[in-house]
C-alpha positions as a LaTeX table, in Angstrom:
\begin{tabular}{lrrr}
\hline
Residue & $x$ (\AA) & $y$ (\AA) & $z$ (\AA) \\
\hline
Unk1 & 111.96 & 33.30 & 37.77 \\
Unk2 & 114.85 & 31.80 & 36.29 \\
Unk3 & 116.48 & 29.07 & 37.06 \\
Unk4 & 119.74 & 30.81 & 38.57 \\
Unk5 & 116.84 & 32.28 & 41.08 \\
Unk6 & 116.69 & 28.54 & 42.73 \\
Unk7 & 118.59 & 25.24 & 43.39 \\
Unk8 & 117.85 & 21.75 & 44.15 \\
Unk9 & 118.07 & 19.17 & 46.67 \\
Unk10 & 118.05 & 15.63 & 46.51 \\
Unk11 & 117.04 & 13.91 & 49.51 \\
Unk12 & 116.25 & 10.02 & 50.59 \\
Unk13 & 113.10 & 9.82 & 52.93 \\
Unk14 & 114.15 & 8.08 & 56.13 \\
Unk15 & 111.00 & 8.51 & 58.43 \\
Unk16 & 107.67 & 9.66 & 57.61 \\
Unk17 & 104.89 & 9.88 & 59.55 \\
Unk18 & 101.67 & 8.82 & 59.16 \\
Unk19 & 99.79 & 11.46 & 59.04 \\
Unk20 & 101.43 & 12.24 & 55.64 \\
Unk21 & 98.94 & 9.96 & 54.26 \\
Unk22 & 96.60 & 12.36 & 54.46 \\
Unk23 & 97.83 & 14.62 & 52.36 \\
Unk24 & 97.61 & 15.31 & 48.79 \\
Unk25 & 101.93 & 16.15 & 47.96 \\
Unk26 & 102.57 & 14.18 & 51.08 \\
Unk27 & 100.74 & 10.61 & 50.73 \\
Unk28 & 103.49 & 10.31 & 47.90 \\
Unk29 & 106.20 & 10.15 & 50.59 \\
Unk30 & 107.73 & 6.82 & 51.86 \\
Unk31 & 110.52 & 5.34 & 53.41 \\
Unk32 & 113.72 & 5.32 & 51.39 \\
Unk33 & 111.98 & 7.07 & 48.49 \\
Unk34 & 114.17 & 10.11 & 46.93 \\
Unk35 & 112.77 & 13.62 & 46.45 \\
Unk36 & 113.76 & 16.64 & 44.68 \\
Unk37 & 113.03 & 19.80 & 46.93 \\
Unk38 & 113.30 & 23.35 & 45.48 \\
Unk39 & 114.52 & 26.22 & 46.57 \\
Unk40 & 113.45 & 29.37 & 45.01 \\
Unk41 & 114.41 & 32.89 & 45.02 \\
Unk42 & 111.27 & 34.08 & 47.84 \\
Unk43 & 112.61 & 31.10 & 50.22 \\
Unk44 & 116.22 & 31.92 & 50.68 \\
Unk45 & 117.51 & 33.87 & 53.39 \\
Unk46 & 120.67 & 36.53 & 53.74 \\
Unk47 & 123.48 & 33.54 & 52.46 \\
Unk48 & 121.34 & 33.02 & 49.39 \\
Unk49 & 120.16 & 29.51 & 51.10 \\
Unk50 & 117.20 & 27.47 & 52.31 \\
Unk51 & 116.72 & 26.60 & 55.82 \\
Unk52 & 116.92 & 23.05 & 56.32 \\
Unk53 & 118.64 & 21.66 & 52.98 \\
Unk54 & 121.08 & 19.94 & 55.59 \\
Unk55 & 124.31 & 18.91 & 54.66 \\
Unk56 & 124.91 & 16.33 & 52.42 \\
Unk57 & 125.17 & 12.45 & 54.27 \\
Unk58 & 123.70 & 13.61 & 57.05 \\
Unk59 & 119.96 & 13.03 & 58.48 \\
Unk60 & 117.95 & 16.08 & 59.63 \\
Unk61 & 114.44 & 16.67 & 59.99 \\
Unk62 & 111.90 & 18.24 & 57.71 \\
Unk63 & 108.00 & 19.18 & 59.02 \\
Unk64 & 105.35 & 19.77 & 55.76 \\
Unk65 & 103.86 & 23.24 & 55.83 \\
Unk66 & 100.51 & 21.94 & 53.91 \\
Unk67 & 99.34 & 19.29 & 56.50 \\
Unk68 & 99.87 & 19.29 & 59.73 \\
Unk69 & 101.64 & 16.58 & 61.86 \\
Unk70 & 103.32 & 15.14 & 58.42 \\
Unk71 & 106.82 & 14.67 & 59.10 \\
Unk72 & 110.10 & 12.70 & 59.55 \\
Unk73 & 113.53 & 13.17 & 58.56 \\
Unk74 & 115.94 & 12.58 & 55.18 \\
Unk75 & 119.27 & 12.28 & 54.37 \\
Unk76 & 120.54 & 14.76 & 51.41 \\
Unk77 & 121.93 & 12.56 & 48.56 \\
Unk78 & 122.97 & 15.81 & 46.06 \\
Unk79 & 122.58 & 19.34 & 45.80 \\
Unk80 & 122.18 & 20.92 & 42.56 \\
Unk81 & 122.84 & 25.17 & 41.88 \\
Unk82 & 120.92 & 25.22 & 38.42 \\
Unk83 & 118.10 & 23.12 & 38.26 \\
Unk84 & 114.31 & 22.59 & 38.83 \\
Unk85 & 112.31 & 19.78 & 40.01 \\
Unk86 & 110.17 & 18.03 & 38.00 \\
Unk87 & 106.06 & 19.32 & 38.80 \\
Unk88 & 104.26 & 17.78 & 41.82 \\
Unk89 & 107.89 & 18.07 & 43.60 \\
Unk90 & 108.44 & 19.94 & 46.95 \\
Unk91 & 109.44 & 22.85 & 47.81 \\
Unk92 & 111.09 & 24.74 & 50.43 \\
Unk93 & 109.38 & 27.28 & 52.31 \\
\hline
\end{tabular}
């Protein structure tokens, strides 16, 4: 994959739940913390986008695939077209 195949998002945690504690990406997750999120090639749909990377200064909500009941909501800080996140980062699915 290369990195025009994905994009990233920068997001500040607003609400997590506790649950995410139990997790082994997701106990790293707190309130106001920032996150890079991926999005790679496999995870876009038909406009070459992720579901759920939000628009930018606005809170929407986000549910963890890998453990169930972690979730909350995050505000996107920046969106960025060539990039990766750094390991141990999220990624869209």
């Amino acid at each position: 994959m290369t990195v025009s195949d994905c994009y990233c998002a920068y997001f500040r945690m607003k609400e997590v739940s506790p649950s995410c504690r139990l997790g082994l990406r997701t106990s790293r997750l707190f309130r106001e913390k920032y996150v890079c999120v991926e999005c790679q090639g496999e995870a876009m749909g038909v406009r070459d986008r992720c579901e759920g990377d939000g628009l930018e200064g606005t809170r929407t909500f986000w549910i963890a695939a890998s453990n169930a009941g972690c979730q909350g909501s995050w505000v996107r800080e920046s969106l960025h077209e060539t990039c990766r996140c750094p390991p141990q980062s999220l990624i869209f699915v």
